[in-house]
C-alpha positions as CSV (number, residue, x, y, z in Angstrom):
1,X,-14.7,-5.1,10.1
2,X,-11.7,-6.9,11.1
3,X,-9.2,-9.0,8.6
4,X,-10.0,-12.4,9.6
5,X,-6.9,-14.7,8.9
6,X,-7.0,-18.5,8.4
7,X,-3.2,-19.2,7.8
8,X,-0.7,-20.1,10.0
9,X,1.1,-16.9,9.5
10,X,3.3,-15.2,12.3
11,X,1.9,-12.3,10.8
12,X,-1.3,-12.3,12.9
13,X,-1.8,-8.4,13.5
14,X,-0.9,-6.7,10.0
15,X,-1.3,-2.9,10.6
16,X,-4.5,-1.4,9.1
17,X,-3.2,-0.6,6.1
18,X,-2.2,-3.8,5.0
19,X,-5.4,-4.6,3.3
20,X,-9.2,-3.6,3.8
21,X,-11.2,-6.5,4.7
22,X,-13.7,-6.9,2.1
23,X,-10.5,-6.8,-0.3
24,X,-9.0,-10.1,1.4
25,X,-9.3,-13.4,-0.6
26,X,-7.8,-16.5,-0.2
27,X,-6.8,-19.5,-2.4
28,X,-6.2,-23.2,-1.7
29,X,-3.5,-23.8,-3.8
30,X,-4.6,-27.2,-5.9
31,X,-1.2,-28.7,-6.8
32,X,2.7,-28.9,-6.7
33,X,4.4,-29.1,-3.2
34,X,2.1,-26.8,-1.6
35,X,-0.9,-28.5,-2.5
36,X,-3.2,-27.3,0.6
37,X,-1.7,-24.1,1.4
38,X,-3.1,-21.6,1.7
39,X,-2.3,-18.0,0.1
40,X,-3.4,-14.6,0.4
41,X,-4.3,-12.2,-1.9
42,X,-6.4,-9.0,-2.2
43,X,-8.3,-8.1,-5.1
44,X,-10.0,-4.3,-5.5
45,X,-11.8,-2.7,-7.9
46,X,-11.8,1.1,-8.0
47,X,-14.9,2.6,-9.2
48,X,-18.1,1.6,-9.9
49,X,-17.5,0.6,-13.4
50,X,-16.1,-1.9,-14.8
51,X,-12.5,-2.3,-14.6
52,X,-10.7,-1.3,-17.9
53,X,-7.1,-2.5,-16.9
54,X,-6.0,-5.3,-13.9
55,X,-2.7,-5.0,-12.6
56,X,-0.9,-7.8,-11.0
57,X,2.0,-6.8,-9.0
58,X,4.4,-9.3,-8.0
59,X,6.4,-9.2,-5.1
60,X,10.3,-10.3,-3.9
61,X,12.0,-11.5,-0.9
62,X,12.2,-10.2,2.3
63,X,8.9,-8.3,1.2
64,X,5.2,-9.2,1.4
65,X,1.8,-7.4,-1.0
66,X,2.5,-4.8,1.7
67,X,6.1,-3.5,-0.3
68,X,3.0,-2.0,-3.1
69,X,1.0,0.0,-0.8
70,X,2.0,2.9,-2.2
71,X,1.5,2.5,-5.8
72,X,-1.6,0.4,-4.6
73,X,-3.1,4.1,-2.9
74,X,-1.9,6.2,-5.6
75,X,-3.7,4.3,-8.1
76,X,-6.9,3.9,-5.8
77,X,-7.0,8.0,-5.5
78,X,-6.6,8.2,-9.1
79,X,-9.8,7.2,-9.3
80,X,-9.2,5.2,-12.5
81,X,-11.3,1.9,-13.7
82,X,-8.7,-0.5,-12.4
83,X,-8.6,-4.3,-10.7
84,X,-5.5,-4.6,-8.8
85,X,-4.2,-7.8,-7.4
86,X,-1.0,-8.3,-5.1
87,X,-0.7,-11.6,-3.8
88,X,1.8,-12.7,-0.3
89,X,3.6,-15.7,-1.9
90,X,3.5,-18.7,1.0
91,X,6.0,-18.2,3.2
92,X,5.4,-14.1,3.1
93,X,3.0,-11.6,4.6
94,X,-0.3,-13.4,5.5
95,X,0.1,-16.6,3.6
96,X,0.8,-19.8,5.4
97,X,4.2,-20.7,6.1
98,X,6.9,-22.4,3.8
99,X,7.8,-26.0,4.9
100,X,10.7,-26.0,2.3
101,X,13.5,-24.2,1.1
102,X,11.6,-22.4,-1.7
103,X,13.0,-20.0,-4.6
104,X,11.7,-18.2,-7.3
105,X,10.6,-21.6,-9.6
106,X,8.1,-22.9,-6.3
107,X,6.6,-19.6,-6.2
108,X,6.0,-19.2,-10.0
109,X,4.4,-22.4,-10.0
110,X,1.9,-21.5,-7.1
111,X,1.3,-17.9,-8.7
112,X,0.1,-19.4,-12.1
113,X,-2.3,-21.8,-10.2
114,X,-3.6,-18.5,-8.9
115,X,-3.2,-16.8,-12.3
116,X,-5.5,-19.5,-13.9
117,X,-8.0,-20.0,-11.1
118,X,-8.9,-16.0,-11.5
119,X,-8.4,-16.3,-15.4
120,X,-6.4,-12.7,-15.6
121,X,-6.4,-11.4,-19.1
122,X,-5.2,-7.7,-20.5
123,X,-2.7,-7.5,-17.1
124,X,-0.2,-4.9,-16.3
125,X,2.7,-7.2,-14.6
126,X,4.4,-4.9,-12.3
127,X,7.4,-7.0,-10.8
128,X,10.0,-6.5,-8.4
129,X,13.1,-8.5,-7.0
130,X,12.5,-12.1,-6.8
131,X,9.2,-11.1,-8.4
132,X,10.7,-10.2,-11.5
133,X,11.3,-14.6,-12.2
134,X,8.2,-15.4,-10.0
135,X,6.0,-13.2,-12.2
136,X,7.8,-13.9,-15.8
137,X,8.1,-17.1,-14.6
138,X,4.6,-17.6,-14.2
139,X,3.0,-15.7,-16.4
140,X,5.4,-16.8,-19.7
141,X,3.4,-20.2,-19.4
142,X,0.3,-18.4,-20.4
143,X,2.1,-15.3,-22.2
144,X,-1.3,-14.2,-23.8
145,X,-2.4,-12.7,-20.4
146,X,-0.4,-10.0,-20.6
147,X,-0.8,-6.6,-21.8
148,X,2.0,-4.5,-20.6
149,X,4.8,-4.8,-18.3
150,X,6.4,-2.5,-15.2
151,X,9.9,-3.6,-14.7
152,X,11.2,-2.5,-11.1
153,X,14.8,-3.7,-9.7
154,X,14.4,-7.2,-10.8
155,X,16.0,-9.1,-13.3
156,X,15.7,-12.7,-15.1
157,X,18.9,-12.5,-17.3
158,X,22.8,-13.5,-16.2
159,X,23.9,-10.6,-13.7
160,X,26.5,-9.4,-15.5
161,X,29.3,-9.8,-13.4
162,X,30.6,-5.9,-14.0
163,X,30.2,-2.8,-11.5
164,X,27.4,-3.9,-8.1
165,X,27.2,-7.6,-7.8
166,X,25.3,-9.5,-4.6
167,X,29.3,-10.5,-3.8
168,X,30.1,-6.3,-3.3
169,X,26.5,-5.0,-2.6
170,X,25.9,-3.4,-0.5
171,X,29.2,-3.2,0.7
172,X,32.8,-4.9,-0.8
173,X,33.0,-6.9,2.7
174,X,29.4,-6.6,4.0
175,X,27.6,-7.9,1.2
176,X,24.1,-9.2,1.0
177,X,25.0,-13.1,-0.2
178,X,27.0,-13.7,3.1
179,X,24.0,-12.2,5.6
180,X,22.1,-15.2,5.3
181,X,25.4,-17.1,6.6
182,X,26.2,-14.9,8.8
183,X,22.6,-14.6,10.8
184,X,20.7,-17.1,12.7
185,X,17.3,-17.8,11.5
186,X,15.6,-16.5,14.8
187,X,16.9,-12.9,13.8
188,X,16.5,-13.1,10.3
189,X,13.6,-10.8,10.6
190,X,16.0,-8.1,11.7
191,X,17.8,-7.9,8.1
192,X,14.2,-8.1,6.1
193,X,13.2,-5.0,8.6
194,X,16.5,-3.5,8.3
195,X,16.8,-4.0,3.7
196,X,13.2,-3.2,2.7
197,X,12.3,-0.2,4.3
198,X,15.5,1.3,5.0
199,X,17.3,0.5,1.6
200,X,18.7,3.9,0.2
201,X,22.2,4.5,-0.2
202,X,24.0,4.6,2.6
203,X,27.6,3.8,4.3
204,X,28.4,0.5,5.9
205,X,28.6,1.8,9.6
206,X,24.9,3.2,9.0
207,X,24.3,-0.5,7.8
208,X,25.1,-2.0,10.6
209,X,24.2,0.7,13.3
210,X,20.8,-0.2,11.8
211,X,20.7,-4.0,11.0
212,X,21.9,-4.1,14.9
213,X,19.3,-1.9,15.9
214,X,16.2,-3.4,14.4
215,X,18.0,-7.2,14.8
216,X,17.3,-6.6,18.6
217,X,14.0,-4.7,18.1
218,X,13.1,-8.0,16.2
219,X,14.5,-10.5,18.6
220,X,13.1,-8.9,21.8
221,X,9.7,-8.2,19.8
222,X,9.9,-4.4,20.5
223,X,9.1,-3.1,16.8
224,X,6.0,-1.0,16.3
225,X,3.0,-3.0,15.4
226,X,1.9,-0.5,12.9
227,X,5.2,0.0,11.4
228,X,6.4,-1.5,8.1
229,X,9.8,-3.0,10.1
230,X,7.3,-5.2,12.0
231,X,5.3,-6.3,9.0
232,X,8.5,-7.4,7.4
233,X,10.2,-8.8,10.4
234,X,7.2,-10.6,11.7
235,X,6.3,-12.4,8.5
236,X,9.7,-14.1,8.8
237,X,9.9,-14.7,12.8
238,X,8.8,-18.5,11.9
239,X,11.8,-20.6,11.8
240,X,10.9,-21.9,8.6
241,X,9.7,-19.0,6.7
242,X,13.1,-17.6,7.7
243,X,15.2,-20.6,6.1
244,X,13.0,-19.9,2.9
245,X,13.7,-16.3,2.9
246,X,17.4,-17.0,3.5
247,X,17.2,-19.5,0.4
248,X,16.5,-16.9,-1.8
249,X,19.6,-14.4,-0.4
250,X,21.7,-17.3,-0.9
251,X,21.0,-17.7,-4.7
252,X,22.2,-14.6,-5.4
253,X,25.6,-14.8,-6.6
254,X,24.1,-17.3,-9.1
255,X,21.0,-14.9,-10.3
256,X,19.9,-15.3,-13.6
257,X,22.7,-18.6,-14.1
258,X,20.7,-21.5,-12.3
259,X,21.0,-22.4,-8.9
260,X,21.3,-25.6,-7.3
261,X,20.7,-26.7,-4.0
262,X,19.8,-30.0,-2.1
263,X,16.4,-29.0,0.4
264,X,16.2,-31.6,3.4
265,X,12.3,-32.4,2.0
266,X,13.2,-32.8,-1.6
267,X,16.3,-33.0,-2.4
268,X,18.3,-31.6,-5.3
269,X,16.3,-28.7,-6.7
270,X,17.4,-26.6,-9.8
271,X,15.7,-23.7,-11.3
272,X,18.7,-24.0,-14.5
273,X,16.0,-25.0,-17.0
274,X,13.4,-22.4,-15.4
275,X,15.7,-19.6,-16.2
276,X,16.6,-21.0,-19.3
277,X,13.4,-21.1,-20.6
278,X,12.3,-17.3,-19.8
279,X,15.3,-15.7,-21.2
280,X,14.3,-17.6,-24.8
281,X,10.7,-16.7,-24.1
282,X,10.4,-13.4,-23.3
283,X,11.9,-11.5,-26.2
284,X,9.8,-14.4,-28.4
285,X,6.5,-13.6,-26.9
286,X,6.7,-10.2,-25.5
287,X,9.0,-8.2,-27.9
288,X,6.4,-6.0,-28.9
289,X,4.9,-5.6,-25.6
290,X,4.2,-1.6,-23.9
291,X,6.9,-1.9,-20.6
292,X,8.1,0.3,-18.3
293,X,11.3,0.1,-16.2
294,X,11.9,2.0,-12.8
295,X,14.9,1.3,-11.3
296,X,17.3,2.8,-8.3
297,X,20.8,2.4,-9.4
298,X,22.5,1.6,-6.2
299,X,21.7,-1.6,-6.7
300,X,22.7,-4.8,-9.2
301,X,19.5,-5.0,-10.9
302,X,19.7,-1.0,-11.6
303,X,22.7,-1.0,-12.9
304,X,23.0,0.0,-16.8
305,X,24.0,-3.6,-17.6
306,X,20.7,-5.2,-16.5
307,X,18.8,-2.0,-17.9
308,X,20.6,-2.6,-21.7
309,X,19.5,-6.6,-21.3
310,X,16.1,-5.7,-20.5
311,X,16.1,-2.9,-23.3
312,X,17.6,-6.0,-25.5
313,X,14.5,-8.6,-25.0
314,X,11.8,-5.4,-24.4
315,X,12.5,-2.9,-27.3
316,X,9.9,-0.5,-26.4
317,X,11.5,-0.5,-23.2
318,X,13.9,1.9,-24.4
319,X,11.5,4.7,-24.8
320,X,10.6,5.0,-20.9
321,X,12.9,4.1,-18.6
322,X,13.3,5.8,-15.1
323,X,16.6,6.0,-13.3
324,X,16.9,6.8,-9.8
325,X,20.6,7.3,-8.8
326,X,19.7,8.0,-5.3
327,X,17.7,5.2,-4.6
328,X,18.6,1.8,-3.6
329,X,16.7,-1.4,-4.8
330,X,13.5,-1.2,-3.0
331,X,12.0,1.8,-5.4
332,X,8.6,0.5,-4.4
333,X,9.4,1.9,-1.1
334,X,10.2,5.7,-2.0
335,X,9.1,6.2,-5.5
336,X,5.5,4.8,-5.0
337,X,3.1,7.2,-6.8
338,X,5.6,8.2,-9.6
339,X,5.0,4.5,-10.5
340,X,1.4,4.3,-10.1
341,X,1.7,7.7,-12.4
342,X,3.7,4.9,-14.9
343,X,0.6,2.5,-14.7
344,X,-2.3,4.4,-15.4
345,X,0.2,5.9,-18.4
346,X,0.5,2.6,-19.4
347,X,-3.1,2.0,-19.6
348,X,-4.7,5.0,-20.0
349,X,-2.5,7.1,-22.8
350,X,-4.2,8.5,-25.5
């Protein structure tokens, strides 16, 4: 059976693996500026039983659902009683396309209309990158809905302004907050398929060798359908899912501060106060709360600095933290059944 796809997404052949048919849903967002859209989602439950833990995993920018895969397999063979949900924010993946500039604050608002249609209770809320304020961001509105937490190369504090920054990352003069200046929208697809699925350490000529490389792949449409590069590249080949994308790369100097920015639609838009109001919330509601943090260090949000100021607001934090020092920011992407292993811990440990 065939995914059938009522968006307008560029993404109109997803490769087989991007989700199984009978797992696709779809949900008319009731509210806020993208009252209308539509988003995707898949929802599976493994087993015949009923699930005993649902894990939401929330994902960033360039990425789509399709970034969790691998932890999405790995905890389907396990075998275990679970409900897992990954969503493609609009804009993403399968999802219809952005008509705004969005950032993290438009996408938190859509995912909690989402959270509340499907009432989630007892979730696992495995973040990443932008997903990390998109998912807190959400979910801290409703903070009794979750259970435990999986913290993966994302923050929602200040980035302290010591060691990798997104004004030296990857590179002290190729760094990842001038690309988005830099790079037409057309081509934009090129850096998503280049960053996501190609983002361990690596030396600035091998950068741009390959952000040249799969830029012209991208632009002449010669990437592999079934590859990942395409799924990432093609999500973003609309002109204004690109300007979206390249929103969010553009805030990054100012993660975790508040960033404001006028959008041609509607007008001065600041996510000050939506930052504000997690960092207050989280270590007041969640303190106590089982989480998790996998993070590759050759990035900013796996440096030790983030790590201590998630340890700070998620004590028991402290006692399982992973550290990858050979792996850049997209962990998802290489370290995918060591995390599902994290999960089902989480959920499952006598």
């Amino acid at each position: 059976m065939s995914l059938q796809i009522p968006t307008n997404t560029p993404l109109t052949r997803p490769p087989e693996d991007y989700c199984r048919a009978q797992d696709a849903c779809w949900f008319q967002i009731p509210g806020g500026k993208d009252a209308g859209k539509v988003m995707f989602y898949y929802d599976i439950t493994v087993g015949e039983e009923p699930p005993e833990a649902t894990i939401v995993m929330v994902h960033g920018n360039p990425e789509t659902s399709y970034t969790y895969r691998h932890i999405r397999d790995e905890l389907i063979a396990s075998g275990r009683p679970v409900r897992i949900i990954a969503m493609d924010h609009i804009g993403f993946g399968l999802s219809d396309q952005a008509d705004f500039e969005m950032i993290d604050m438009h996408h938190a608002e859509n995912l909690l209309q989402l959270v509340r249609f499907l009432d989630l209770t007892e979730v696992t809320l495995a973040i990443h990158d932008w997903g990390g304020p998109i998912g807190v961001g959400a979910f801290i509105e409703d903070p009794y809905r979750v259970r435990n937490l999986l913290v993966m190369n994302t923050s929602i504090f200040p980035m302290p302004k010591t060691g990798y920054t997104y004004t030296n990352y990857p590179h002290p003069v190729l760094t990842w907050a001038l690309f988005p200046r830099l790079y037409p929208a057309f081509a934009w697809g090129g850096v998503a398929a280049t960053a996501v699925t190609n983002g361990e350490p690596q030396g600035a000529l091998s950068l741009i060798a390959r952000a040249m490389r799969y830029t012209f792949a991208h632009v002449f449409n010669r990437l592999p359908k079934d590859s990942p590069e395409y799924v990432w590249a093609q999500s973003l080949r609309s002109t204004a899912n690109a300007l979206s994308s390249m929103r969010n790369v553009k805030q990054t100097p100012r993660w975790g501060y508040g960033y404001r920015y006028n959008d041609t639609s509607y007008g001065i838009q600041d996510n000050s106060e939506f930052y504000r109001l997690m960092q207050e919330r989280v270590p007041e509601y969640w303190r106590d709360c089982p989480a998790v943090g996998v993070f590759g260090q050759w990035d900013p949000c796996g440096k030790e600095e983030v790590i201590q100021q998630w340890h700070e607001a998620l004590p028991c934090m402290k006692r399982h933290t992973l550290r990858y020092s050979d792996v850049g920011h997209f962990v998802e992407e290489y370290k995918g059944a060591e995390i599902a292993r994290e999960i089902i811990h989480l959920n499952f440990s006598e």
